[in-house]
Backbone and ligand atoms as CSV (ligand in chain L), in Angstrom:
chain,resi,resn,atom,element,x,y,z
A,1,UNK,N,N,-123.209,-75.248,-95.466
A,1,UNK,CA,C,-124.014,-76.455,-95.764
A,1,UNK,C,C,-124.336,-76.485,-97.258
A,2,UNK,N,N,-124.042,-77.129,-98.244
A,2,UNK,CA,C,-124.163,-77.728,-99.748
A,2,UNK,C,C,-125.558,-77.555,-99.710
A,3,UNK,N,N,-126.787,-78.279,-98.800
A,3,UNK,CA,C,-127.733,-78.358,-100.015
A,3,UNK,C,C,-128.643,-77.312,-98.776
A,4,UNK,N,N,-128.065,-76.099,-98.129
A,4,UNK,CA,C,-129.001,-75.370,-97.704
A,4,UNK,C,C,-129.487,-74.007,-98.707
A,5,UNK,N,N,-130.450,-73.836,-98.619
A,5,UNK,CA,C,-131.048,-72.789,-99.478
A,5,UNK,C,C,-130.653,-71.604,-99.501
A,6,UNK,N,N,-130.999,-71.429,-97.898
A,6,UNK,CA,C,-130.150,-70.000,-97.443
A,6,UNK,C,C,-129.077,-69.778,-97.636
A,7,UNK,N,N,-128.239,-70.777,-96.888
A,7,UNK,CA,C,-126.677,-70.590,-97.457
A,7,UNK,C,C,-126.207,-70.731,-99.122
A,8,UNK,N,N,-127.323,-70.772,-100.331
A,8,UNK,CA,C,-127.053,-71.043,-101.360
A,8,UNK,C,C,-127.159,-69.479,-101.892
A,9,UNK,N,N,-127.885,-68.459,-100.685
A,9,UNK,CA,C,-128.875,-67.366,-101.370
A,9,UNK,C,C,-127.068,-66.423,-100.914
A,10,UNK,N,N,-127.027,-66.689,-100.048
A,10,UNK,CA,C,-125.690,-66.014,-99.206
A,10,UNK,C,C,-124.540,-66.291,-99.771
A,11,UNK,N,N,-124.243,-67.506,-100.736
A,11,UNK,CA,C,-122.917,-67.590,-101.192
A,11,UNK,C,C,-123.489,-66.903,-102.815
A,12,UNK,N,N,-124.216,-66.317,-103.156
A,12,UNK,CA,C,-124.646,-65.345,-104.348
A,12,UNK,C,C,-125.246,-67.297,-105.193
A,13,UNK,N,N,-125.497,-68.484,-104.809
A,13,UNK,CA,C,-125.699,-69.078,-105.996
A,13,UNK,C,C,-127.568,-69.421,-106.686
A,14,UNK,N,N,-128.116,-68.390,-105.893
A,14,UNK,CA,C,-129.703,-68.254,-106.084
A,14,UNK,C,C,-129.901,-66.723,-106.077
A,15,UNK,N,N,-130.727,-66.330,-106.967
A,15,UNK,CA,C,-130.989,-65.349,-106.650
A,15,UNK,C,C,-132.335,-64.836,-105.853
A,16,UNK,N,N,-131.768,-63.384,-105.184
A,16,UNK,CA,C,-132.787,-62.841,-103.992
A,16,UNK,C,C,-133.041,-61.322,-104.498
A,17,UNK,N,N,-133.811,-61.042,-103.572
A,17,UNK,CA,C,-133.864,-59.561,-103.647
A,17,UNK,C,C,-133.279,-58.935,-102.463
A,18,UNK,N,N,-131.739,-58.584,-102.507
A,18,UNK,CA,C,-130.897,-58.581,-101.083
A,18,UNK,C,C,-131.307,-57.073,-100.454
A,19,UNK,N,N,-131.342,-56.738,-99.579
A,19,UNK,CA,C,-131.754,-55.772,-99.308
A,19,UNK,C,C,-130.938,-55.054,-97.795
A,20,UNK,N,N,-130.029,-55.842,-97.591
A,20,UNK,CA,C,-128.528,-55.634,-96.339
A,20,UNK,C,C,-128.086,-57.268,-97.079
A,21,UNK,N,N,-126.159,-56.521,-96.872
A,21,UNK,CA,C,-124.998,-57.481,-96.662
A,21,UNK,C,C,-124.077,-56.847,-96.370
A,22,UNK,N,N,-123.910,-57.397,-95.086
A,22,UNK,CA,C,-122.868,-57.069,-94.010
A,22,UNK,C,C,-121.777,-58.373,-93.925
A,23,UNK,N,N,-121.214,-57.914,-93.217
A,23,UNK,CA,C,-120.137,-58.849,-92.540
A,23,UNK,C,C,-120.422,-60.399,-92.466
A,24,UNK,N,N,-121.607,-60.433,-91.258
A,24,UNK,CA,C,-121.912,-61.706,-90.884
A,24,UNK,C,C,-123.437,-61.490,-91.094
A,25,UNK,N,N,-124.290,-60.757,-91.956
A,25,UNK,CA,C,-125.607,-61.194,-92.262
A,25,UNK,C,C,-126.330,-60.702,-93.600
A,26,UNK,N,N,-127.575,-61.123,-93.922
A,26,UNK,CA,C,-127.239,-60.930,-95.349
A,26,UNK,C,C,-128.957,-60.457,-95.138
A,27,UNK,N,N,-129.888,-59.907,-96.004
A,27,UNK,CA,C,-131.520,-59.833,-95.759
A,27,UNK,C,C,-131.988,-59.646,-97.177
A,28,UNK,N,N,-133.070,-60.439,-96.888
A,28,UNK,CA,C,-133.581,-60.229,-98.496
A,28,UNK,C,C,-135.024,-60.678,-98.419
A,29,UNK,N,N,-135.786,-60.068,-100.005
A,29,UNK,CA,C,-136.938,-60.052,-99.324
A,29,UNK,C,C,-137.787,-61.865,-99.754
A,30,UNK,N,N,-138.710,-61.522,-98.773
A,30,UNK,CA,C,-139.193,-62.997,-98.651
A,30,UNK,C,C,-139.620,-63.436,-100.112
A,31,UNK,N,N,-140.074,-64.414,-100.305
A,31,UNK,CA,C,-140.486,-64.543,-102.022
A,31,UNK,C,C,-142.181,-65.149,-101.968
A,32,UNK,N,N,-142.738,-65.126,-100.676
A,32,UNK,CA,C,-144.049,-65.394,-100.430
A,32,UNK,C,C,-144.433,-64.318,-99.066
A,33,UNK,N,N,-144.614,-63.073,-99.510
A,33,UNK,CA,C,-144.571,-62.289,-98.636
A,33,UNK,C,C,-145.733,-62.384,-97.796
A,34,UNK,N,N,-145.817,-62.067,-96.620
A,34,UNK,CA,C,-147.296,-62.021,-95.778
A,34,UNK,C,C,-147.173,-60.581,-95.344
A,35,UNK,N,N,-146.945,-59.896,-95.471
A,35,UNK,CA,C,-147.493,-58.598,-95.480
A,35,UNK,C,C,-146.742,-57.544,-96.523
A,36,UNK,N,N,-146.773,-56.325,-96.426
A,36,UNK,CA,C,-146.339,-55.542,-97.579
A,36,UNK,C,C,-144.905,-55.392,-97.338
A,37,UNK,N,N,-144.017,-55.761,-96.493
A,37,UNK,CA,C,-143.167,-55.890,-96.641
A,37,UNK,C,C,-142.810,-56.780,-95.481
A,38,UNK,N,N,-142.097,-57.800,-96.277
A,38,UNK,CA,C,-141.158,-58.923,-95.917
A,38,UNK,C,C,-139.958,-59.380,-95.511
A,39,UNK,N,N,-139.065,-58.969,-94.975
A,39,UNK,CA,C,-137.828,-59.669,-95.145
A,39,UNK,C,C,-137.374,-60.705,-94.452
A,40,UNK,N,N,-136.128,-61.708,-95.077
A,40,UNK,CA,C,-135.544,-62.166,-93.756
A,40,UNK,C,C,-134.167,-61.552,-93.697
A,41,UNK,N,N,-134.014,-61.842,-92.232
A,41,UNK,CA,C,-132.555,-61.333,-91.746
A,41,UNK,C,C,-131.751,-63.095,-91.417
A,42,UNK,N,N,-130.794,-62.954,-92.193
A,42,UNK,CA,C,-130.306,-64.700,-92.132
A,42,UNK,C,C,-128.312,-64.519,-91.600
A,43,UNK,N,N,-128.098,-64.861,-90.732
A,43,UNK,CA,C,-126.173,-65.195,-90.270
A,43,UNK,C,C,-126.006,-65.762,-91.689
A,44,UNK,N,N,-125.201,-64.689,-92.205
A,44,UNK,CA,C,-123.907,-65.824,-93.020
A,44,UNK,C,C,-123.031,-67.104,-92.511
A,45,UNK,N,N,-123.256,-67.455,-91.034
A,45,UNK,CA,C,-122.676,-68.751,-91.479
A,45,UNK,C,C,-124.045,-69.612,-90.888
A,46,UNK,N,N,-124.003,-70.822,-91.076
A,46,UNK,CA,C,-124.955,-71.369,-91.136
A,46,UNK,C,C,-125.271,-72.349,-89.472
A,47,UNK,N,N,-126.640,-71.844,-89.400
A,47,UNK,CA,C,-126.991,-72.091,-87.903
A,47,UNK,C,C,-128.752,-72.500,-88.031
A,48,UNK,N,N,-128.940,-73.893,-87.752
A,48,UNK,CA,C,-130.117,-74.301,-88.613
A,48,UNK,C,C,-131.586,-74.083,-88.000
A,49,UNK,N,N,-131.186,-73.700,-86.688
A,49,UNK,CA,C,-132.594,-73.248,-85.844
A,49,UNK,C,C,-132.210,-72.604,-84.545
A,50,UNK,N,N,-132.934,-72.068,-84.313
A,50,UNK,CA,C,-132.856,-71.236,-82.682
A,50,UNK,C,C,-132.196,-71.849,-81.306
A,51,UNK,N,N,-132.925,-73.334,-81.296
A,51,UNK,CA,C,-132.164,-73.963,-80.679
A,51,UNK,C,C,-130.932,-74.467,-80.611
A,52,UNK,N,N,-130.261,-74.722,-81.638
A,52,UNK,CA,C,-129.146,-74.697,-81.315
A,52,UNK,C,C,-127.989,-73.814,-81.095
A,53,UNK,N,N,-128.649,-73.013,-81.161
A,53,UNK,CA,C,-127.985,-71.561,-80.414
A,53,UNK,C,C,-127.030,-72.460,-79.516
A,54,UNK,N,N,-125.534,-71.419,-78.895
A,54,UNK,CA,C,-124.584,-72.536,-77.989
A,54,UNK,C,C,-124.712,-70.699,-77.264
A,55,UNK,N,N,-124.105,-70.762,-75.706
A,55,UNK,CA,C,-123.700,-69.364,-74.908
A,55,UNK,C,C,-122.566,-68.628,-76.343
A,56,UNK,N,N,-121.856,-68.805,-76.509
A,56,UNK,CA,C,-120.991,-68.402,-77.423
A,56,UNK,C,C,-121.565,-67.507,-78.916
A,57,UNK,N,N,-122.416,-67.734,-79.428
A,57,UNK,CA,C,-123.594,-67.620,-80.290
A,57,UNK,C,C,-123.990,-66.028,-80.046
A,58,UNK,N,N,-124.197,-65.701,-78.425
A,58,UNK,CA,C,-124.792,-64.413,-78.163
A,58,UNK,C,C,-124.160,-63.223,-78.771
A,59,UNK,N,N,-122.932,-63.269,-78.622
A,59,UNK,CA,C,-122.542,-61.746,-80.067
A,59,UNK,C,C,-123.080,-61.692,-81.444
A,60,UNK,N,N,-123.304,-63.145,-81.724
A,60,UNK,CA,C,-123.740,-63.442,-83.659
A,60,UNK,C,C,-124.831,-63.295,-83.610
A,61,UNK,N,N,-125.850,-63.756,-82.441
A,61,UNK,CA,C,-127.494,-63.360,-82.246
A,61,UNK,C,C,-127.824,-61.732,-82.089
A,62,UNK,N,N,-126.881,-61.089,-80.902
A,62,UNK,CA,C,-127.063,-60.106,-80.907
A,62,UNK,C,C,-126.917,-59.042,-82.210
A,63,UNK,N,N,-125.914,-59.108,-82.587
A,63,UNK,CA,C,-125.605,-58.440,-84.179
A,63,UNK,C,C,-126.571,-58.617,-85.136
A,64,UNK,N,N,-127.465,-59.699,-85.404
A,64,UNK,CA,C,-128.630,-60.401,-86.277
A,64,UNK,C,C,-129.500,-59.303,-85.772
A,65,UNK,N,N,-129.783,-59.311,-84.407
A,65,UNK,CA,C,-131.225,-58.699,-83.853
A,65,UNK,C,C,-130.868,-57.513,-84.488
A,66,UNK,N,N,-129.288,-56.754,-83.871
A,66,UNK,CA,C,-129.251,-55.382,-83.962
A,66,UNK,C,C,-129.274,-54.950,-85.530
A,67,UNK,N,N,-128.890,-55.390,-86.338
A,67,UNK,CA,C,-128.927,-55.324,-87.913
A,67,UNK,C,C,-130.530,-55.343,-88.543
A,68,UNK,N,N,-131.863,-56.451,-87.752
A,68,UNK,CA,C,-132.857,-56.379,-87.534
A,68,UNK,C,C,-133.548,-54.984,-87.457
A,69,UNK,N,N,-133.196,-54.771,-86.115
A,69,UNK,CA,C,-134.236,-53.339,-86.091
A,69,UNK,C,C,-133.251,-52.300,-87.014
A,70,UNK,N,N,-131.917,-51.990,-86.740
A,70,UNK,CA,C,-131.362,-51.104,-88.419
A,70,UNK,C,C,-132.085,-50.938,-89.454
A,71,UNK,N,N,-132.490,-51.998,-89.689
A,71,UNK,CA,C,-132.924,-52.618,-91.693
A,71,UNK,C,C,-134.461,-51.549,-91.236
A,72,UNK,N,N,-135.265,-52.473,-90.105
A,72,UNK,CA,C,-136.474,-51.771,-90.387
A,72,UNK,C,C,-136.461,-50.395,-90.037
A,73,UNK,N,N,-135.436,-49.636,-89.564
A,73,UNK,CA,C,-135.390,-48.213,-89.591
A,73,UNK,C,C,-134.912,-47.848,-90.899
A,74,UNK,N,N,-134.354,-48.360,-91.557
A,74,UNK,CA,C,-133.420,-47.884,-92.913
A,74,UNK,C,C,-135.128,-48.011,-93.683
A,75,UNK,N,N,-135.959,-49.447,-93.785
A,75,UNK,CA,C,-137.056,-49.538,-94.652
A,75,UNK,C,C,-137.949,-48.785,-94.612
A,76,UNK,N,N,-137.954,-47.737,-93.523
A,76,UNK,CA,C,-138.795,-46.510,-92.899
A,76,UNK,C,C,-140.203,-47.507,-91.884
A,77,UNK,N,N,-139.911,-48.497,-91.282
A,77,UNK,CA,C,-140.501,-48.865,-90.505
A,77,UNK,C,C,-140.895,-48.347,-88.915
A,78,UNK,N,N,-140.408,-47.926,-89.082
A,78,UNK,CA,C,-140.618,-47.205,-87.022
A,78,UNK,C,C,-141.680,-46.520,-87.034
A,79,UNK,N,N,-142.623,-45.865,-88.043
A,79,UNK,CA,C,-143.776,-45.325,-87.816
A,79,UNK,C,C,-144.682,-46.007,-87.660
A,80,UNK,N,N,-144.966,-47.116,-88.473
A,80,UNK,CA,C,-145.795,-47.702,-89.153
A,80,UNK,C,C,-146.056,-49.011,-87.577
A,81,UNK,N,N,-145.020,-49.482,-87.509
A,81,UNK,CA,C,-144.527,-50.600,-86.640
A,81,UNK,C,C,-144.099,-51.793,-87.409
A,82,UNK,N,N,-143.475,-52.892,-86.689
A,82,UNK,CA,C,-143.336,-54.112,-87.317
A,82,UNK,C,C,-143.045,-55.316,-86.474
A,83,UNK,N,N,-143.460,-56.210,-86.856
A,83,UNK,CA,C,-143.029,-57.331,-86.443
A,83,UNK,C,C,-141.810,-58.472,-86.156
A,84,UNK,N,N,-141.089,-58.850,-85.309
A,84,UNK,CA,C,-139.926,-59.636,-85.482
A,84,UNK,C,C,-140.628,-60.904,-85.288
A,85,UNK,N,N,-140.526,-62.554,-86.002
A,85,UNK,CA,C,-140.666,-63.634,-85.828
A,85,UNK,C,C,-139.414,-64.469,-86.181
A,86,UNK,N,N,-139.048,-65.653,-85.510
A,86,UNK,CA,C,-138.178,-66.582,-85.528
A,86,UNK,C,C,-139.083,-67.903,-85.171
A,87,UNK,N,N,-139.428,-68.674,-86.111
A,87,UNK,CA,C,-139.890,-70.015,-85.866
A,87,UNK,C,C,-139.168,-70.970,-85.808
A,88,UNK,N,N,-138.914,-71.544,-84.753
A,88,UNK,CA,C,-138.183,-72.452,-84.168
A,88,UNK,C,C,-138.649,-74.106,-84.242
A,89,UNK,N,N,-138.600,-74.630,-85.279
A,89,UNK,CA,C,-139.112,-76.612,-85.613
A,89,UNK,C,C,-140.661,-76.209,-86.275
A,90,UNK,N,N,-140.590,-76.900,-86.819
A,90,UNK,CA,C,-141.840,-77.734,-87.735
A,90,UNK,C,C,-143.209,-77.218,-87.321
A,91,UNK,N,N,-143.593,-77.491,-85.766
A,91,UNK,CA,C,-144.970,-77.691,-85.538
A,91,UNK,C,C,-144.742,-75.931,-85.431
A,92,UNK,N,N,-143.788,-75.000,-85.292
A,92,UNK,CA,C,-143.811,-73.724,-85.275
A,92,UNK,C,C,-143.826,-72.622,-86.102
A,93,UNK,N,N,-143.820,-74.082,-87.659
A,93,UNK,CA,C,-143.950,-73.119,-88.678
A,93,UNK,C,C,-142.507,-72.648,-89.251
A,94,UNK,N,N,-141.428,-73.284,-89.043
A,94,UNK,CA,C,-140.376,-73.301,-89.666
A,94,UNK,C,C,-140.177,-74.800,-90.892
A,95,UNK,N,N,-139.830,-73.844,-92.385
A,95,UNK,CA,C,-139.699,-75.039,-93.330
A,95,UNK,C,C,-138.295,-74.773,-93.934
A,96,UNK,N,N,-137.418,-73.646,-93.710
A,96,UNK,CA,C,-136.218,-73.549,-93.947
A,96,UNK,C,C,-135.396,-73.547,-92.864
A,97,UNK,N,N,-134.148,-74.775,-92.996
A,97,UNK,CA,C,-133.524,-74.817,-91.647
A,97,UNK,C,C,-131.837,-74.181,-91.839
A,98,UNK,N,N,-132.138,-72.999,-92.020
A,98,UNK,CA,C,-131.407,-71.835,-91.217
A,98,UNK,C,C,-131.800,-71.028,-90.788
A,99,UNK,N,N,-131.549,-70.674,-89.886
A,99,UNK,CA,C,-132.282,-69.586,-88.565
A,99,UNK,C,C,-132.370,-68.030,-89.595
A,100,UNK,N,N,-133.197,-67.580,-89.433
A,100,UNK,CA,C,-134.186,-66.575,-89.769
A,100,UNK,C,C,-134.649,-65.639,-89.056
A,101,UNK,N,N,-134.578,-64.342,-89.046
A,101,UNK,CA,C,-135.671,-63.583,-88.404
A,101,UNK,C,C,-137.043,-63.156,-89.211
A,102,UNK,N,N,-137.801,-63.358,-89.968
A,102,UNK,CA,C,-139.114,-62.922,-90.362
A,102,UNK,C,C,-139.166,-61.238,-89.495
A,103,UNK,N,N,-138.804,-59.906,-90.782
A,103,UNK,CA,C,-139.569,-58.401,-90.364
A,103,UNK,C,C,-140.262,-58.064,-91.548
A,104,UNK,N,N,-141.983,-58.166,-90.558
A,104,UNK,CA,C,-142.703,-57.887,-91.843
A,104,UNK,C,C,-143.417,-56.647,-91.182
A,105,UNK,N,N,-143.899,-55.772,-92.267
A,105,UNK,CA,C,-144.576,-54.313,-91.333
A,105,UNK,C,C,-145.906,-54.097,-93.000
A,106,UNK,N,N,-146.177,-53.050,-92.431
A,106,UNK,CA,C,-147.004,-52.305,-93.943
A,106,UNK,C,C,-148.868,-52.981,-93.336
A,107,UNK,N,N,-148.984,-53.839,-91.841
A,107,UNK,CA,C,-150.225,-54.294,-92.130
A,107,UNK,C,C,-150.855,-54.567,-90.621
A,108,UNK,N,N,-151.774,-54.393,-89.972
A,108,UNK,CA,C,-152.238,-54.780,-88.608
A,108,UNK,C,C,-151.706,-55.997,-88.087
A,109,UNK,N,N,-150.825,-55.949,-87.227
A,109,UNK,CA,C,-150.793,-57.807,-86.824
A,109,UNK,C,C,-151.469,-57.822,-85.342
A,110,UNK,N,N,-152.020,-59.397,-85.767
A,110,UNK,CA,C,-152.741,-60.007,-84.541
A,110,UNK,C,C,-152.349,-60.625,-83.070
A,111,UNK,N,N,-152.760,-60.979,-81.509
A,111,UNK,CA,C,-152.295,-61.621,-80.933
A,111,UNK,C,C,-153.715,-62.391,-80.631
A,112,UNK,N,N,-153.655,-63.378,-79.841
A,112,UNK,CA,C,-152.410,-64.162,-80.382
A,112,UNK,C,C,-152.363,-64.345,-81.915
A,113,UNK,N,N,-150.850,-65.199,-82.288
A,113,UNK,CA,C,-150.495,-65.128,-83.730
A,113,UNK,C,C,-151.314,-66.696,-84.561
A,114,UNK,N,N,-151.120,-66.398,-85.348
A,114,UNK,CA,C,-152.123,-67.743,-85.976
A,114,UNK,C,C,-151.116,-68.920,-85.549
L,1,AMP,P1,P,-139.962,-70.319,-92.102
L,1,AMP,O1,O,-141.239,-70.995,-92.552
L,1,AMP,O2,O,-140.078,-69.568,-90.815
L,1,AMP,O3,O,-138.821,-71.324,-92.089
L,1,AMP,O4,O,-139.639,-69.233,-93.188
L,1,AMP,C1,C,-139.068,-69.538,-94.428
L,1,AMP,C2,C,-139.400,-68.413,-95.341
L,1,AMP,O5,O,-138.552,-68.492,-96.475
L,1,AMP,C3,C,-140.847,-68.446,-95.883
L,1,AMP,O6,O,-141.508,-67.246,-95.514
L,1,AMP,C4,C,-140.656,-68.573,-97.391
L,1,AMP,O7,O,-141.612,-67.849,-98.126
L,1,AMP,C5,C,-139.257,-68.019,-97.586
L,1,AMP,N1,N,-138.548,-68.480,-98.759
L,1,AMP,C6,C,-138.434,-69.752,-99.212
L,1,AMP,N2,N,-137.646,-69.793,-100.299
L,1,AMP,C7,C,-137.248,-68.522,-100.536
L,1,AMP,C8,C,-136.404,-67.906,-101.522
L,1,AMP,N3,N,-135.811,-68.617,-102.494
L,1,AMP,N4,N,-136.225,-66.568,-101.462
L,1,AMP,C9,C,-136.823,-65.833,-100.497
L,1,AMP,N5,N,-137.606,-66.351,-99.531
L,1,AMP,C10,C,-137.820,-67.680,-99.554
Protein backbone atom coordinates (compact mmCIF):
# COMPACT_ATOMS: atom_id res chain seq x y z
CA UNK A 1 0.00 0.00 0.00
CA UNK A 2 1.75 3.60 -1.21
CA UNK A 3 0.47 5.77 1.41
CA UNK A 4 0.61 3.16 4.41
CA UNK A 5 2.98 4.07 7.16
CA UNK A 6 3.79 0.75 8.20
CA UNK A 7 4.39 -0.55 4.98
CA UNK A 8 6.59 2.68 4.39
CA UNK A 9 8.59 1.65 7.82
CA UNK A 10 8.98 -2.08 6.22
CA UNK A 11 10.03 -1.12 2.74
CA UNK A 12 13.18 0.81 4.81
CA UNK A 13 11.42 4.40 3.48
CA UNK A 14 10.90 5.90 7.25
CA UNK A 15 12.90 5.42 9.73
CA UNK A 16 12.33 3.04 12.99
CA UNK A 17 14.04 1.61 15.65
CA UNK A 18 13.84 -2.12 14.11
CA UNK A 19 14.34 -4.45 16.58
CA UNK A 20 13.37 -8.16 14.45
CA UNK A 21 13.33 -8.61 10.48
CA UNK A 22 12.45 -11.73 9.36
CA UNK A 23 11.03 -13.14 6.40
CA UNK A 24 7.45 -12.06 6.70
CA UNK A 25 7.67 -9.61 9.83
CA UNK A 26 9.44 -6.76 10.80
CA UNK A 27 9.24 -5.04 14.89
CA UNK A 28 10.21 -1.90 15.95
CA UNK A 29 9.93 0.16 18.71
CA UNK A 30 6.81 2.23 19.20
CA UNK A 31 7.64 6.05 18.91
CA UNK A 32 4.97 6.99 21.73
CA UNK A 33 5.75 4.34 24.08
CA UNK A 34 3.24 3.40 26.99
CA UNK A 35 5.33 1.52 28.97
CA UNK A 36 9.16 0.94 29.23
CA UNK A 37 9.20 -1.03 26.55
CA UNK A 38 7.21 -0.93 23.42
CA UNK A 39 7.14 -2.65 20.37
CA UNK A 40 5.15 -3.43 17.40
CA UNK A 41 5.23 -6.70 15.67
CA UNK A 42 3.83 -5.73 11.98
CA UNK A 43 3.43 -8.74 8.57
CA UNK A 44 5.48 -7.48 5.88
CA UNK A 45 2.80 -7.66 3.59
CA UNK A 46 0.12 -5.52 4.21
CA UNK A 47 -3.12 -6.54 6.10
CA UNK A 48 -5.06 -3.45 7.45
CA UNK A 49 -6.90 -4.84 10.55
CA UNK A 50 -7.71 -8.04 12.35
CA UNK A 51 -10.72 -8.41 10.70
CA UNK A 52 -9.93 -8.97 7.68
CA UNK A 53 -8.05 -11.77 8.48
CA UNK A 54 -9.37 -14.60 5.54
CA UNK A 55 -9.00 -18.86 6.97
CA UNK A 56 -5.88 -18.79 4.76
CA UNK A 57 -4.17 -15.91 6.86
CA UNK A 58 -3.74 -18.54 9.89
CA UNK A 59 0.01 -19.57 9.05
CA UNK A 60 0.90 -15.55 8.57
CA UNK A 61 -1.06 -14.87 12.00
CA UNK A 62 0.40 -17.71 13.55
CA UNK A 63 4.15 -16.87 12.63
CA UNK A 64 3.34 -12.95 13.79
CA UNK A 65 2.14 -14.37 17.26
CA UNK A 66 5.05 -16.90 17.31
CA UNK A 67 7.83 -14.23 16.39
CA UNK A 68 5.73 -12.14 19.20
CA UNK A 69 6.45 -14.10 22.18
CA UNK A 70 10.36 -14.89 20.53
CA UNK A 71 11.07 -11.03 20.50
CA UNK A 72 9.76 -10.76 24.13
CA UNK A 73 11.98 -13.66 25.20
CA UNK A 74 14.99 -12.34 23.15
CA UNK A 75 13.98 -8.55 25.05
CA UNK A 76 14.38 -10.56 28.37
CA UNK A 77 10.68 -10.30 28.99
CA UNK A 78 9.45 -13.61 30.54
CA UNK A 79 10.37 -12.54 34.03
CA UNK A 80 9.05 -9.42 34.27
CA UNK A 81 5.75 -10.34 32.13
CA UNK A 82 4.13 -8.60 29.20
CA UNK A 83 1.43 -7.73 27.43
CA UNK A 84 0.09 -8.68 23.80
CA UNK A 85 -2.63 -6.04 22.29
CA UNK A 86 -4.14 -5.90 18.73
CA UNK A 87 -6.76 -3.10 18.34
CA UNK A 88 -9.07 -3.87 15.93
CA UNK A 89 -11.23 -0.27 14.32
CA UNK A 90 -11.36 3.10 15.66
CA UNK A 91 -13.69 2.94 18.68
CA UNK A 92 -10.82 0.18 19.81
CA UNK A 93 -8.17 2.40 19.66
CA UNK A 94 -6.61 1.55 16.40
CA UNK A 95 -5.15 4.78 14.30
CA UNK A 96 -2.72 2.85 12.05
CA UNK A 97 -4.36 0.59 9.53
CA UNK A 98 -1.99 -2.23 9.37
CA UNK A 99 -2.47 -4.90 11.72
CA UNK A 100 -0.15 -4.68 14.66
CA UNK A 101 0.56 -6.52 17.69
CA UNK A 102 1.34 -3.84 20.59
CA UNK A 103 4.31 -5.95 23.30
CA UNK A 104 4.75 -3.69 25.95
CA UNK A 105 6.33 -5.02 29.45
CA UNK A 106 8.75 -3.04 32.08
CA UNK A 107 5.25 -1.84 34.06
CA UNK A 108 1.99 -3.21 36.10
CA UNK A 109 -0.87 -3.61 33.63
CA UNK A 110 -4.46 -3.24 34.52
CA UNK A 111 -7.85 -5.23 33.92
CA UNK A 112 -10.00 -4.27 32.80
CA UNK A 113 -7.87 -2.24 30.12
CA UNK A 114 -8.63 1.48 29.75
P1 LIG B 1 -2.81 1.60 17.17
O1 LIG B 1 -3.34 2.86 17.82
O2 LIG B 1 -3.19 0.33 17.88
O3 LIG B 1 -3.18 1.57 15.70
O4 LIG B 1 -1.25 1.68 17.28
C1 LIG B 1 -0.46 2.46 16.43
C2 LIG B 1 0.82 2.70 17.14
O5 LIG B 1 1.77 3.17 16.19
C3 LIG B 1 0.75 3.78 18.24
O6 LIG B 1 1.14 3.21 19.48
C4 LIG B 1 1.73 4.85 17.76
O7 LIG B 1 2.44 5.45 18.81
C5 LIG B 1 2.64 4.06 16.83
N1 LIG B 1 3.31 4.81 15.80
C6 LIG B 1 2.77 5.74 14.97
N2 LIG B 1 3.70 6.18 14.10
C7 LIG B 1 4.84 5.52 14.39
C8 LIG B 1 6.16 5.52 13.83
N3 LIG B 1 6.50 6.32 12.80
N4 LIG B 1 7.09 4.71 14.38
C9 LIG B 1 6.78 3.92 15.43
N5 LIG B 1 5.55 3.85 15.98
C10 LIG B 1 4.60 4.64 15.47
Amino acid sequence: MNDCLFCKIAAGQIPAEIVLDSRDALAFRDLDPQAPQHVLIIPKRHISRLADLRGDDAPAVGSLMTQAVKLAHDLGMDEAGYRLVINNGETAGQSVWHLHIHLLSGRPFHWPPG
